[in-house]
C-alpha positions as CSV (number, residue, x, y, z in Angstrom):
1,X,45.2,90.0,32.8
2,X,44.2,91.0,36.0
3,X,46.0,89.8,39.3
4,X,42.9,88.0,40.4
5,X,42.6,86.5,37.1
6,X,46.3,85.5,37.1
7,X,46.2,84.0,41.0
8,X,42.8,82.2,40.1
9,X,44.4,80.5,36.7
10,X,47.8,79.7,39.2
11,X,45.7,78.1,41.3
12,X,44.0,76.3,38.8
13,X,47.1,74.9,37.2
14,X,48.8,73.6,40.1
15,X,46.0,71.7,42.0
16,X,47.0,69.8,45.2
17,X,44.5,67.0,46.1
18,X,43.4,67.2,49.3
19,X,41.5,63.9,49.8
20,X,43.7,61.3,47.6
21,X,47.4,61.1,48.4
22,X,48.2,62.7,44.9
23,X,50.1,66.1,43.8
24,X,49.0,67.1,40.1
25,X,51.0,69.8,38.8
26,X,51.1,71.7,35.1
27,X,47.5,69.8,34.1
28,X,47.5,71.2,30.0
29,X,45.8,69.7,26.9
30,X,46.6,70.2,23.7
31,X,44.8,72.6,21.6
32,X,42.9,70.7,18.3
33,X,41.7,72.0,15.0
34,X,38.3,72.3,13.9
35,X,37.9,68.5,12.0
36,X,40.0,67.0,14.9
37,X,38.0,64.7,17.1
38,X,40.7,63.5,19.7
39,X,43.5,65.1,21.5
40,X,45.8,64.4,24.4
41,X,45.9,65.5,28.3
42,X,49.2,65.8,29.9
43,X,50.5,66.5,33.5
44,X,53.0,65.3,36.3
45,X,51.4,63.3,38.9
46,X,53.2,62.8,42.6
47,X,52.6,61.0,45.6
48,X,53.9,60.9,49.1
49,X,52.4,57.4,50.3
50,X,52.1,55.8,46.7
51,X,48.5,55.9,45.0
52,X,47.4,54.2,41.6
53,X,45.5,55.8,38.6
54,X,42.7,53.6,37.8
55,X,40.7,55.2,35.6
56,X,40.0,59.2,34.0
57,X,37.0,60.9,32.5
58,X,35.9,64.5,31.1
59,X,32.6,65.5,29.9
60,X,34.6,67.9,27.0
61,X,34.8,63.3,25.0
62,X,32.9,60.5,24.6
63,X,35.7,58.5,25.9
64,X,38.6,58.9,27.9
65,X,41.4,56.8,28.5
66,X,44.5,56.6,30.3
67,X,47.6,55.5,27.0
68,X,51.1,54.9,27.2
69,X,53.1,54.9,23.9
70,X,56.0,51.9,23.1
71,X,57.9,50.9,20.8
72,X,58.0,47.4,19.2
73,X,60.3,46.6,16.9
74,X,60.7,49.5,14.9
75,X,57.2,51.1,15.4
76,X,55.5,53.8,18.1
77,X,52.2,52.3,19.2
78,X,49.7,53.8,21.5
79,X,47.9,51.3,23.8
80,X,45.1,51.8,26.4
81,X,46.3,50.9,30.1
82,X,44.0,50.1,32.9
83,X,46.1,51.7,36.0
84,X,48.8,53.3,36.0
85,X,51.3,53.1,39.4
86,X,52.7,56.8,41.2
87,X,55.2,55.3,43.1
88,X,55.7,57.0,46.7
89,X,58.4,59.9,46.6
90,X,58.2,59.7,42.5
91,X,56.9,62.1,39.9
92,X,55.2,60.4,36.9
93,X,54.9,62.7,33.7
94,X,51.9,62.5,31.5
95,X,53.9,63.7,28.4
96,X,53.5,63.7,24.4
97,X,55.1,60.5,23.4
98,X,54.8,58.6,26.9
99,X,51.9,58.3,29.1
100,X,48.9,60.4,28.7
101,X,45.1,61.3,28.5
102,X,43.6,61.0,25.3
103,X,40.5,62.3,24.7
104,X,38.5,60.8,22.3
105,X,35.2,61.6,20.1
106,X,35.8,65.4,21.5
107,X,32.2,67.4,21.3
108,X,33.8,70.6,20.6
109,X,37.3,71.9,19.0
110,X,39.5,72.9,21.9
111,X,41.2,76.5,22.0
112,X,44.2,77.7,23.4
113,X,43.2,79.3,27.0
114,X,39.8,76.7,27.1
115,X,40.0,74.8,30.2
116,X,39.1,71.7,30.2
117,X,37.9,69.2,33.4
118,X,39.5,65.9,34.0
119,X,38.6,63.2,36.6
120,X,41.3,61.0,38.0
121,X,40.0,58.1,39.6
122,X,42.9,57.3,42.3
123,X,43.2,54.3,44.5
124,X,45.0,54.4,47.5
125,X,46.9,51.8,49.5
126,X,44.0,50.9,51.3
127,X,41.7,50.0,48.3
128,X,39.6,52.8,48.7
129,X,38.9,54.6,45.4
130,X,39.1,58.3,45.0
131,X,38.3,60.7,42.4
132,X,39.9,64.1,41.8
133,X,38.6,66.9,39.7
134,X,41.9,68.8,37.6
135,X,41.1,72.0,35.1
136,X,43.4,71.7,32.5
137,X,44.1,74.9,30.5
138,X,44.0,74.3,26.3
139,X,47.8,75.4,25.2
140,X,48.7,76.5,21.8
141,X,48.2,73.1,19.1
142,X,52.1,73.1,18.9
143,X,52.8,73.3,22.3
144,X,55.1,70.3,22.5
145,X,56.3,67.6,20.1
146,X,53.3,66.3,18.1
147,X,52.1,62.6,19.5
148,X,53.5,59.9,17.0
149,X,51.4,57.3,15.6
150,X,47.7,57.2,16.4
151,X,46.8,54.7,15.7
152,X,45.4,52.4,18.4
153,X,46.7,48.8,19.6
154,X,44.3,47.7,22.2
């Protein structure tokens, strides 16, 4: 890899957000096979002031949502959330098994070193809405611990 290639995908991968109050830091998505029709975006999300996810698109699905995973009695469910809080001074971590972006109805298998665009839809503490624009680099299909039930409990 070149250096300017290298700099370019650092820069890429560690994306400050200029016009919300919101850090986003190690934006990746999980790599799918060729059948597989929905994968899962992940990232750590910061804010000095405090800011609120409200909402999260991509033209690579047909629908994206903003999940959390729980667990009820004895059982990992995945459930669809409408906002999600970044308290100020607080890092929250889109990771397998916890919060995430799941991409749904995907229009093409996802490799590993595809990048993939993501809008966050941000509100701040004034009301106003923002969106943000994140490339997030395709990693390796086993990249982390595999997501546990998928099935959905909206």
């Amino acid at each position: 890899m070149s250096k300017s290639a290298g700099l370019l995908l650092a820069c890429l991968l560690s994306i400050p957000a200029l016009a919300a109050d919101l850090d986003i830091k190690d934006p990746w998505v999980r790599g799918t096979v060729p059948a597989q029709k929905a994968t899962g975006a992940f990232m750590q999300l910061s804010s000095k002031g405090g800011v609120t996810l409200v909402g999260v698109a991509s033209p690579a699905a047909g629908v994206v949502e903003l999940h959390e995973m729980v667990m009820e009695s004895t059982v990992m469910k995945m459930r669809a959330l409408s906002r999600l809080d970044v308290k100020p001074g607080q890092t929250v971590e889109l990771k397998p098994g916890s919060y995430h972006v799941m991409l749904i109805d995907l229009k093409k298998p996802l490799a590993k070193g595809d990048v993939v665009p993501i809008t966050l839809k941000v509100e701040g503490k004034d009301k106003k809405v923002e969106t943000v624009e994140v490339k997030a680099e395709v990693r390796d299909l086993t990249a982390a611990a595999p997501m546990m039930d998928h099935k959905h409990q909206h």
